[in-house]
PAZAPA-4460 file (N, C-alpha, C; in steps of 0.05 Angstrom, whole numbers, plus 32768, in hexadecimal, padded with zeros to 4 digits):
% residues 76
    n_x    n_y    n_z   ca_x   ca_y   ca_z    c_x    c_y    c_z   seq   type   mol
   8407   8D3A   8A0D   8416   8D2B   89F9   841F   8D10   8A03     1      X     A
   8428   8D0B   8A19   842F   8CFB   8A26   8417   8CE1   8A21     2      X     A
   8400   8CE1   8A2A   83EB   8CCF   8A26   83E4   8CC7   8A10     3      X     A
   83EA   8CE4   89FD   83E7   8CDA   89E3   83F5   8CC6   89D3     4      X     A
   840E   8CC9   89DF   8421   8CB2   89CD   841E   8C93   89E2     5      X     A
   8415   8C96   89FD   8414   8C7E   8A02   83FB   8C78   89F7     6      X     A
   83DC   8C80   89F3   83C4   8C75   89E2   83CE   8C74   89CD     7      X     A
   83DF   8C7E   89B9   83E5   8C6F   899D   83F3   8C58   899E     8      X     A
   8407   8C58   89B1   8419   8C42   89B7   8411   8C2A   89C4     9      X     A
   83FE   8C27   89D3   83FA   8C0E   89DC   83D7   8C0D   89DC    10      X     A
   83CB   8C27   89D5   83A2   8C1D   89DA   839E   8C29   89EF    11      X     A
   8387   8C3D   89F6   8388   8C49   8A15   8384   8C38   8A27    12      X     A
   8374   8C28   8A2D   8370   8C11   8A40   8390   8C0C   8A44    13      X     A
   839D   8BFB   8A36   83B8   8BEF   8A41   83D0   8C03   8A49    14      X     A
   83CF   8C1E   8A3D   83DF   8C2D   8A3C   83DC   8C39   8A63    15      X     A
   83C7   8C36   8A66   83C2   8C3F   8A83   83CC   8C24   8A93    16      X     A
   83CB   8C0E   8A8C   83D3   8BF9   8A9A   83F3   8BFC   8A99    17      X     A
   8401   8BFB   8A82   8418   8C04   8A82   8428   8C18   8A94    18      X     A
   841D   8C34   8A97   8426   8C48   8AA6   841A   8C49   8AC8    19      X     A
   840C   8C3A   8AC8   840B   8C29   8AE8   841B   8C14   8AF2    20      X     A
   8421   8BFD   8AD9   8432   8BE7   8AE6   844E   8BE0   8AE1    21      X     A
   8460   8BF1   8AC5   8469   8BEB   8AB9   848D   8C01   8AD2    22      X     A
   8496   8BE9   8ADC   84A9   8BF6   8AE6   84C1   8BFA   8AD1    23      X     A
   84C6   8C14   8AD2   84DD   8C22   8ABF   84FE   8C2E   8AD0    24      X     A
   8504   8C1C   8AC4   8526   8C15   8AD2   8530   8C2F   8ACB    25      X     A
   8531   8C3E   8ABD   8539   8C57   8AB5   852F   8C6D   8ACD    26      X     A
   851F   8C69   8AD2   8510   8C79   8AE9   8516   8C72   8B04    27      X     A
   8527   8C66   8B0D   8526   8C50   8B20   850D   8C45   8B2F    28      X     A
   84FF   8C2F   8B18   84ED   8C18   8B23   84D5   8C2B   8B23    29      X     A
   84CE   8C44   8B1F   84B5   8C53   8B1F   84A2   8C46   8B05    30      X     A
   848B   8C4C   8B06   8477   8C41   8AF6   847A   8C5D   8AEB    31      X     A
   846C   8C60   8AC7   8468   8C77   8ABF   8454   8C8D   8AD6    32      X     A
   8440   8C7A   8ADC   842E   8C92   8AEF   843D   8C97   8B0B    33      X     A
   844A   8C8F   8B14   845F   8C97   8B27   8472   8CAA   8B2A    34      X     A
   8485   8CAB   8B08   8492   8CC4   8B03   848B   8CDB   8AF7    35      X     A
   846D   8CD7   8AED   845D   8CF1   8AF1   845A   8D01   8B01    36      X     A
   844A   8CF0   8B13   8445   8CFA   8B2E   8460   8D0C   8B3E    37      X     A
   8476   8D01   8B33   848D   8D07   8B4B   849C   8D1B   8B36    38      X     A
   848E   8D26   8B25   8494   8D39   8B15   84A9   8D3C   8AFC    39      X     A
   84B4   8D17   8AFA   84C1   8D17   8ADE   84B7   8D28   8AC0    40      X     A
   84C3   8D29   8ABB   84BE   8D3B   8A98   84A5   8D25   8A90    41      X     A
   8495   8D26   8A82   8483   8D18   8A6E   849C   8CFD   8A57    42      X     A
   84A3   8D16   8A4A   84B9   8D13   8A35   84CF   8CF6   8A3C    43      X     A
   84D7   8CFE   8A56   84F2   8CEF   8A5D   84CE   8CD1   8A61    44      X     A
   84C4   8CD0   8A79   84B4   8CC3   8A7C   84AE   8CB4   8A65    45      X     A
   84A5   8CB7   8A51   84A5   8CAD   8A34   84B2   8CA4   8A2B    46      X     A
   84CE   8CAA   8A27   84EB   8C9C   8A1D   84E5   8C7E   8A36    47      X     A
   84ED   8C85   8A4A   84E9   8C69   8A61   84DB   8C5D   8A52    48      X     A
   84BB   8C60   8A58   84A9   8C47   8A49   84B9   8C3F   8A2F    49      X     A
   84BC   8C4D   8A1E   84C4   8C47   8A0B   84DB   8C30   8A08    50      X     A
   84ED   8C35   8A1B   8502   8C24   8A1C   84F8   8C0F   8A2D    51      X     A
   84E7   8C10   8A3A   84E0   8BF4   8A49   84D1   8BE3   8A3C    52      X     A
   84BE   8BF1   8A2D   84B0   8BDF   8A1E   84BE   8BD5   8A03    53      X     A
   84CD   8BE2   8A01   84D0   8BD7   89E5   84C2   8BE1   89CC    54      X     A
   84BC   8BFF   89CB   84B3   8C0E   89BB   84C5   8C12   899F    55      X     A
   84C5   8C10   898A   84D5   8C0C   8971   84E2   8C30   896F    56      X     A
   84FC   8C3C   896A   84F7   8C5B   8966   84EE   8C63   8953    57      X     A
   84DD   8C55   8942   84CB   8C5F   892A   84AA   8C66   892D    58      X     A
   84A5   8C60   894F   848A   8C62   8953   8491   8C72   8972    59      X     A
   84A8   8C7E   897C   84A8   8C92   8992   849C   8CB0   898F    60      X     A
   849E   8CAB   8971   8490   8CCF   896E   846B   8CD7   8970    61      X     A
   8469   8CB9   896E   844A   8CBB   896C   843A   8CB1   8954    62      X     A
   8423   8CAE   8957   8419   8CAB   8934   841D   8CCE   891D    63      X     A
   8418   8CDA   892A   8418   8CF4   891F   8436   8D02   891B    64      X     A
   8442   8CFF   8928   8459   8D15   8933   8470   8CFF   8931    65      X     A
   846D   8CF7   890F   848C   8CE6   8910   84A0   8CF5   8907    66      X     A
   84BC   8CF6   890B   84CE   8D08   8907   84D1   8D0F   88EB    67      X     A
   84C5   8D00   88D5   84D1   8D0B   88BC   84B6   8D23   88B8    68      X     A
   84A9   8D1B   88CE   8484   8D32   88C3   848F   8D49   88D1    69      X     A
   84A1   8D45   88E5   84AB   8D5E   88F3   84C1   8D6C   88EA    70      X     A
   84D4   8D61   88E3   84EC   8D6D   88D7   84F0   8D66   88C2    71      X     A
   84FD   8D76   88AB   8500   8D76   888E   84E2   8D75   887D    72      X     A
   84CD   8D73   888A   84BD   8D74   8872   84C0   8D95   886C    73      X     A
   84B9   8DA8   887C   84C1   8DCA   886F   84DD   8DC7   8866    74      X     A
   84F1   8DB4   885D   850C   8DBF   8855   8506   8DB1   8834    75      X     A
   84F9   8DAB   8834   84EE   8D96   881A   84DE   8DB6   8803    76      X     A
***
């Protein structure tokens, strides 16, 4: 899931450049592929990018898996 929302979010080419170079203050200074490796959550990992880059919270869920497709459509 994790890869998936960074290829929708930034293009796979750049999205791998991102999680190699992109130091995340939230993490202290780890690159996404860094706090993988060192066994951060995916999830938390994701919020970081997210907040570093400057991700909008209307495109953190993914192209697919936006919160109104997840919650309340069965309450409808």
């Amino acid at each position: 899931m994790f890869w998936q929302l960074m290829d929708d979010e930034f293009g796979a080419g750049y999205a791998r450049s991102v999680a190699t170079d992109q130091a995340l203050s939230a993490l202290g200074g780890q690159s996404a592929d860094q706090a993988l490796a060192a066994g951060h959550v995916p999830r938390e990992v994701w919020q970081a990018v997210c907040e570093a880059m400057d991700v909008p919270p209307a495109r953190r869920w993914g192209q697919e898996t936006a919160p109104h497709a997840r919650h309340g459509e069965a309450h409808r």
